[in-house]
Structure formats: structure tokens, C-alpha cells
Steps between C-alpha positions, in 0.01 A plus 500: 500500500487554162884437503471116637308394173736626273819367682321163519414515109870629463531157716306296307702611183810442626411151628321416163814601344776277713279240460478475077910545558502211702296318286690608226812378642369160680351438079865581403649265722258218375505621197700233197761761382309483183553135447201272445554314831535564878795556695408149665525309203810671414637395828412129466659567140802596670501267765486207237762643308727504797408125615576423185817635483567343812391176420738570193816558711377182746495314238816592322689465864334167541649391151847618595479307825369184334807579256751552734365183723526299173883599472583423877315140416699417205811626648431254815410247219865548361645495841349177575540324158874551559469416899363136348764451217789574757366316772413170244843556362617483826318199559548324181908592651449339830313194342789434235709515821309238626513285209864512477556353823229261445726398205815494743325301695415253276820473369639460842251199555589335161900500621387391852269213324777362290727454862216409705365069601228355300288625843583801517533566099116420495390811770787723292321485175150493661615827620662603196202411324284731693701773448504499151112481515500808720809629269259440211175699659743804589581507132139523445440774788770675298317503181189604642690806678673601231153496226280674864312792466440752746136354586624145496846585710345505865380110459782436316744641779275280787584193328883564465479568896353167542737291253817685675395374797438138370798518313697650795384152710576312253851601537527448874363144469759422247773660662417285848461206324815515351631586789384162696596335128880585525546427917 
């Protein structure tokens, strides 16, 4: 019996003795590797360094986007600032176009006047005479479509619409009434 009580003090020892090791090493594994702080704070001092760094880099990617956005937008600014000045060319084209038969027509009406009855001489240069008011206002449209800015060119380009299609009336009235004139 005598044996029991010194295998459970040998026991008791040995437990005693596991136990301040794993102490020892649980207090080394919370322990601050000699620094002044915990391994939590340094974690949360490491953590911020990284978001930081990563709200670095966002940031830097977010300014190269907002770069590269702000070349695609001034190269579709360039695109469409020479998209207007060919298409107003064009127009400025087409309306000089316009004019010049407005001028042929006049000129036809001022021969046809010269040949035509007192009657008939009177609707001739009625007609004539609204033509060259029309004739006039196109020369005006032209002015204002040559001096348009991009802003200004959409309202500019509705109204020459509107006066070709006054001015393209105004021909077919003229042209029937001479027609009825000379038969």
C-alpha cells in the first residue's frame, strides 16, 4: 500500500509539472514578443495598414479610370465636333444649291416677265417677287449656318428643314403658274 501514495505523489508531480509547461506555453502564446502591445492591437495595426493600402490602389485605379473615361469623352468630343462641321458644311453645300436655282429661277421669271401680257406680267413678278424674298431669307439661313456652333446647330438645322420645304413650294406654285401663264 505504501506503494499507491508514492506513485500518486510521483502523480501529482508530474501533473503539477505539465501543467506550469502549459501555462508556460499558453503565457508565451499571449505573450507581446517583447513589444509594449498585444498581438491584437498589432493585428488591427496590420489590418489598417493593409486597408489602407488597398484603399491606396482603389483609389489610384479609380483615377486611371476617371482618366482614361476623360480621354474616350474628349475623343467622342472631337469625333462629333467634326461630325457637325462636315454635316453643316454639307448643309451650308446643299443650301447654296438651293440658292442658285432660286437665282435661275428668278432670272427665268424676269425673261418670261418681259414676253408676258400686262395680266399675266403682274402674277410673273408677284411671283418673282416672292422668290427673291425667300432667295433673300436663304441667304440669311446661310449666314447663320455658316457662324453655328455645335450647341446652336440642331435648331439651326430644324429651321433649314422647314424653309426647304417652303422654298421647295414655292417653286411648284411658280412653276404651275407659269405653266397656265404660257397656254
Amino acid at each position: 500500500m505504501k506503494k499507491y501514495p508514492l506513485i500518486l505523489t510521483q502523480i501529482k508531480h508530474v501533473a503539477g509539472t505539465l501543467m506550469l509547461v502549459s501555462s508556460l506555453a499558453l503565457l508565451q502564446a499571449c505573450g507581446s514578443d517583447n513589444k509594449n502591445e498585444s498581438r491584437t492591437e498589432d493585428a488591427l495595426e496590420k489590418t489598417g495598414d493593409a486597408m489602407s493600402a488597398d484603399a491606396k490602389d482603389a483609389k489610384d485605379e479609380a483615377k486611371d479610370d476617371m482618366r482614361e473615361a476623360g480621354d474616350k469623352a474628349d475623343a467622342k468630343s472631337d469625333e462629333m465636333a467634326a461630325d457637325f462641321k462636315r454635316e453643316r458644311d454639307e448643309a451650308v453645300a446643299k443650301m447654296n444649291v438651293q440658292k442658285d436655282k432660286l437665282d435661275a429661277k428668278i432670272d427665268e421669271l424676269k425673261v418670261k416677265a418681259d414676253k408676258q401680257s400686262d395680266k399675266a406680267k403682274i402674277e410673273t413678278e408677284r411671283q418673282k417677287a416672292k422668290l427673291e424674298v425667300e432667295r433673300k431669307e436663304l441667304g440669311e439661313d446661310i449666314d447663320h449656318a455658316k457662324n453655328a456652333t455645335a450647341d446652336a446647330w440642331k435648331d439651326v438645322k430644324s429651321g433649314f428643314k422647314q424653309a426647304g420645304h417652303e422654298i421647295g413650294d414655292a417653286f411648284d406654285k411658280a412653276g404651275d403658274k407659269l405653266k397656265r401663264n404660257d397656254n
